[in-house]
C-alpha positions as a Markdown table, in Angstrom:
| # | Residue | x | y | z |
|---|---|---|---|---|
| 1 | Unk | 2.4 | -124.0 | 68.2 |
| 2 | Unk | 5.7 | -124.9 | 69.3 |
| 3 | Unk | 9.3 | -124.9 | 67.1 |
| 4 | Unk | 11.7 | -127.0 | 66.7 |
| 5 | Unk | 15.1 | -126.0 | 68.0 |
| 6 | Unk | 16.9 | -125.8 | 64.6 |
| 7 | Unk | 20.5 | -124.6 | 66.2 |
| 8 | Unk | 20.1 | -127.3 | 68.1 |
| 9 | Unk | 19.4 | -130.2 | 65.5 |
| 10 | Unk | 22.0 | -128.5 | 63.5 |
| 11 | Unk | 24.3 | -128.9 | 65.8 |
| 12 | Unk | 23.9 | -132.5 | 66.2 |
| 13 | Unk | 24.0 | -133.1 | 62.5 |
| 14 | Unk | 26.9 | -131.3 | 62.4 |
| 15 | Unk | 28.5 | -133.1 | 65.6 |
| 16 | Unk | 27.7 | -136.4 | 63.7 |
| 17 | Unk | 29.5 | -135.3 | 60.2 |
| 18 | Unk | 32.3 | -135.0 | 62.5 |
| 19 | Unk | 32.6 | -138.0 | 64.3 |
| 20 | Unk | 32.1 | -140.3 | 61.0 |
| 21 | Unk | 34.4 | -138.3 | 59.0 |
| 22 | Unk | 36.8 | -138.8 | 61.9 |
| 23 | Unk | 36.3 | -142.7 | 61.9 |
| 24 | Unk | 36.6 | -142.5 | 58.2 |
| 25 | Unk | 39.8 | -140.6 | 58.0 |
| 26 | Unk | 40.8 | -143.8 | 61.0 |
| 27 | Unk | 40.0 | -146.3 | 59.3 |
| 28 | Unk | 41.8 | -145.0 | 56.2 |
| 29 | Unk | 45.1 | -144.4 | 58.3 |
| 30 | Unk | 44.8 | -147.7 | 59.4 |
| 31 | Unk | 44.7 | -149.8 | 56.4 |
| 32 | Unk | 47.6 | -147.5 | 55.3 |
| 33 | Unk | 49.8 | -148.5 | 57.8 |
| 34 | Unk | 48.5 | -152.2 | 57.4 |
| 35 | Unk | 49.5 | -152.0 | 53.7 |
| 36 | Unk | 53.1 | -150.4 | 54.5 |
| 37 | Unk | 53.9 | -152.9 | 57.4 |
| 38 | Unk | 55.7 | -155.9 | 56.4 |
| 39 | Unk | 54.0 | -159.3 | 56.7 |
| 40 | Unk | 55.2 | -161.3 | 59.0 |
| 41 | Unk | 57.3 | -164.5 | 57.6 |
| 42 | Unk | 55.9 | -167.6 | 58.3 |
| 43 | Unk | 57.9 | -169.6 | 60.7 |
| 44 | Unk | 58.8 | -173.3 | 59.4 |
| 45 | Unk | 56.9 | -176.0 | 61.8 |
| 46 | Unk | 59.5 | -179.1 | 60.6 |
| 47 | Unk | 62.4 | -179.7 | 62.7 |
| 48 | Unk | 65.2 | -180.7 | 60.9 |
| 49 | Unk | 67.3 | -183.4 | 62.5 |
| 50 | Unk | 71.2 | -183.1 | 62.2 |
């Protein structure tokens, strides 16, 4: 009978909690800084003639 490699699955679980809690902690930092950046002002498309 053979066994499974348990180090190595746990490993690769583990590897994957890692990366998405990385991509979360991203994502997060992201939408932080999207939040604390100013919106651009919209720019007026009508000329005004002098």
């Amino acid at each position: 009978m053979a066994r499974d490699n348990f180090s190595y699955s746990k490993h690769q679980r583990e590897l994957g909690k890692k990366k998405k809690a990385e991509e979360k902690k991203q994502k997060k930092l992201d939408r932080k800084a999207q939040e604390l950046a100013p919106a651009p002002e919209p720019v007026p498309t009508e000329k005004i003639d002098n």
